[in-house]
C-alpha positions as CSV (number, residue, x, y, z in Angstrom):
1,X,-11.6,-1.2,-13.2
2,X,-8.5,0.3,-11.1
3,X,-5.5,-2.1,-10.6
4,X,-6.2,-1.1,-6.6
5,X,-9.9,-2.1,-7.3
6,X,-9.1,-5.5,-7.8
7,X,-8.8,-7.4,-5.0
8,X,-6.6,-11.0,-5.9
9,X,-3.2,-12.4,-4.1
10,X,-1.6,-11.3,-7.1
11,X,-2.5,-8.0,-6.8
12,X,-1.8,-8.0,-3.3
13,X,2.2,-9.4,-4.0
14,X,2.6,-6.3,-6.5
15,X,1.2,-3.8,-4.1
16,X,4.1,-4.9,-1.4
17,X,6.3,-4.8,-3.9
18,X,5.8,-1.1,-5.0
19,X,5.4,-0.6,-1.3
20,X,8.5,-1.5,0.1
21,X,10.6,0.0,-3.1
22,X,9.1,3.4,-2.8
23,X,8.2,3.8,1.4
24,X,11.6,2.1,2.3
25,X,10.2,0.2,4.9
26,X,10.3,-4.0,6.0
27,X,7.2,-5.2,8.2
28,X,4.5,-3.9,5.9
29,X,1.8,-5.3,5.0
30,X,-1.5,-4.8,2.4
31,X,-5.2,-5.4,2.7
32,X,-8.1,-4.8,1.1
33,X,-10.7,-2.6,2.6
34,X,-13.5,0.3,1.3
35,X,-12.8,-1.2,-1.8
36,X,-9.1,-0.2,-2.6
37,X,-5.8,-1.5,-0.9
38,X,-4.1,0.3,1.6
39,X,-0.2,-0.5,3.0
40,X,0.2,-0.8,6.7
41,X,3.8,-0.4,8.6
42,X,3.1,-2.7,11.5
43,X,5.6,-2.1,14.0
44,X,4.2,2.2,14.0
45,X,0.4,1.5,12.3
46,X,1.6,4.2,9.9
47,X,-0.9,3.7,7.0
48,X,-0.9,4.8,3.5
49,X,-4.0,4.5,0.6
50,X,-3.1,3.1,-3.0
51,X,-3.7,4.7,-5.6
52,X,-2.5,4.2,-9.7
53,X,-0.3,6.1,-11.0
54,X,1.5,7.0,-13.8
55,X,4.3,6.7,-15.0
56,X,4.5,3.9,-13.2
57,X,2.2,1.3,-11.0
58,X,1.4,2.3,-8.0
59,X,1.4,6.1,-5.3
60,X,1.2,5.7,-2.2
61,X,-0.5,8.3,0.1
62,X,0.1,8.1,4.1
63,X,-3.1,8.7,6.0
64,X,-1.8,7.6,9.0
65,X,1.2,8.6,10.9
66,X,1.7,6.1,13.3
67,X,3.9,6.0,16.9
68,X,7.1,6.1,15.0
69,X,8.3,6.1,12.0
């Protein structure tokens, strides 16, 4: 199983983590839906999918581009 395949809080807290190192955005926020996590930027509801990656933990793919960035 895919670290974004698993769906627990602690998962969850390392997703935000990468999130807001790599996109360089406060006010996001992760869920669990379709069976992976996805990152939202609330104030714009610019959305990106999770995926592994290496090197490192996490890539983060916007599918979503939201009001404003």
């Amino acid at each position: 199983m895919l670290m974004t395949e698993t769906n627990t809080a602690a998962m969850e807290k390392r997703v935000l983590r990468a999130a807001h190192v790599q996109l360089h955005k406060r006010n996001l926020t992760a869920f669990f839906e379709h069976g992976q996590f996805w990152v939202e930027h609330l104030p714009s509801g610019a959305q990106w999918s999770v995926d592994d990656c290496q090197p490192g933990d996490f890539c983060f793919e916007q599918v979503t581009q939201g009001d404003s960035d």
